[in-house]
C-alpha positions as CSV (number, residue, x, y, z in Angstrom):
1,X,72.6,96.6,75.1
2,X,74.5,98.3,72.2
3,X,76.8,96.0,70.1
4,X,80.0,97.0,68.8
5,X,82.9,95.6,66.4
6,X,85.7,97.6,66.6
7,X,89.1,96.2,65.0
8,X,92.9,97.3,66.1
9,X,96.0,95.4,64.4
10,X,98.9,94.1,66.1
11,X,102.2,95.2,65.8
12,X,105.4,93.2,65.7
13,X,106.1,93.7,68.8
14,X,102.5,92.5,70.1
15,X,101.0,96.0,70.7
16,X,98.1,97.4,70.0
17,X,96.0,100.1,70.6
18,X,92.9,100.6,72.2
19,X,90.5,102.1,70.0
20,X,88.7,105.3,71.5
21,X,85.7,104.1,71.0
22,X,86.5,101.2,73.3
23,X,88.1,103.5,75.6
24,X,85.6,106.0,75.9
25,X,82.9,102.9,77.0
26,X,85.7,101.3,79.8
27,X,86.4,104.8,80.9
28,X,90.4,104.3,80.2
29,X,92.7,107.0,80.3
30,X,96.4,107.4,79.9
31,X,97.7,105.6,83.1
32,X,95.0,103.7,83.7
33,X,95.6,100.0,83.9
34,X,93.6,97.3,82.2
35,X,92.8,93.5,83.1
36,X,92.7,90.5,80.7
37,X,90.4,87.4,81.7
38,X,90.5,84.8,79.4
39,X,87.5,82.2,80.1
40,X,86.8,79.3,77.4
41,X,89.1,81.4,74.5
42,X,87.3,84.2,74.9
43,X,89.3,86.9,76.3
44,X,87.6,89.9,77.8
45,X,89.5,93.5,79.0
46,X,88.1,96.0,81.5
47,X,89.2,98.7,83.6
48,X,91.2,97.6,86.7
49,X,90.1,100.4,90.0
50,X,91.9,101.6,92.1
51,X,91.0,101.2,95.8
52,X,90.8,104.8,96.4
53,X,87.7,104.4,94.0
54,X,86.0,102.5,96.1
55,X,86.2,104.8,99.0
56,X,82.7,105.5,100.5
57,X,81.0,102.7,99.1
58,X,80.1,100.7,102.3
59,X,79.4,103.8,103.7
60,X,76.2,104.0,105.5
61,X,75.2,107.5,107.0
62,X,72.5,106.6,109.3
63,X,75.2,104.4,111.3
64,X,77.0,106.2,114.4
65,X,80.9,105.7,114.6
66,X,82.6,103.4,116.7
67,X,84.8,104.7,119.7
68,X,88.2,103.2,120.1
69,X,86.9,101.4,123.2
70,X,84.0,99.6,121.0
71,X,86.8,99.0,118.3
72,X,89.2,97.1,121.0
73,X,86.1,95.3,122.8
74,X,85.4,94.0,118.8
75,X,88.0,92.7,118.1
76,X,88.8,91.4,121.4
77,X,85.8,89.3,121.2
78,X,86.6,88.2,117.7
79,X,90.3,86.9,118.9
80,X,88.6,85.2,121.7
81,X,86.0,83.7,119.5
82,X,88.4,82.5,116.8
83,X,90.7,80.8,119.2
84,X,87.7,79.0,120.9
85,X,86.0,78.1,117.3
86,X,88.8,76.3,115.9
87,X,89.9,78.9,114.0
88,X,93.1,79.6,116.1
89,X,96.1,80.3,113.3
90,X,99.4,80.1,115.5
């Protein structure tokens, strides 16, 4: 792991920047947005992703598509399975 300090000051108005050094390792660019968790005092900022990023990543190749008939017989059996487990949400 590689430590880093890196300061920024705040403006009047509350603003700062984000040094590039701390954007290069997050990845930010202009547009990008950023999160803010604050756990204990200690506030910690990353890169939010986009969904679109994500695209693929459950993707497993060896695994044959499903036809619309095994889609509808899915999710048939998982209405019929919720309303007989309790799970009913009318």
């Amino acid at each position: 792991m590689i430590a880093m300090i890196v300061h920024s000051r705040v403006t009047a108005k509350g603003q700062t920047t984000i040094p590039a050094e701390i954007r290069d390792v997050l990845g930010v660019k202009p547009g990008d947005m950023v999160r803010y968790e604050i756990l204990d005092g200690v506030v910690t900022l990353d890169r939010r992703r986009s969904a679109r990023e994500f695209a693929g990543v459950l993707h497993d190749p060896t695994r044959k598509p499903l036809t619309v008939e095994e889609i509808d017989l899915a999710v048939a059996e998982g209405i019929i399975g919720r309303s007989e487990g309790g799970l009913d949400r009318r």
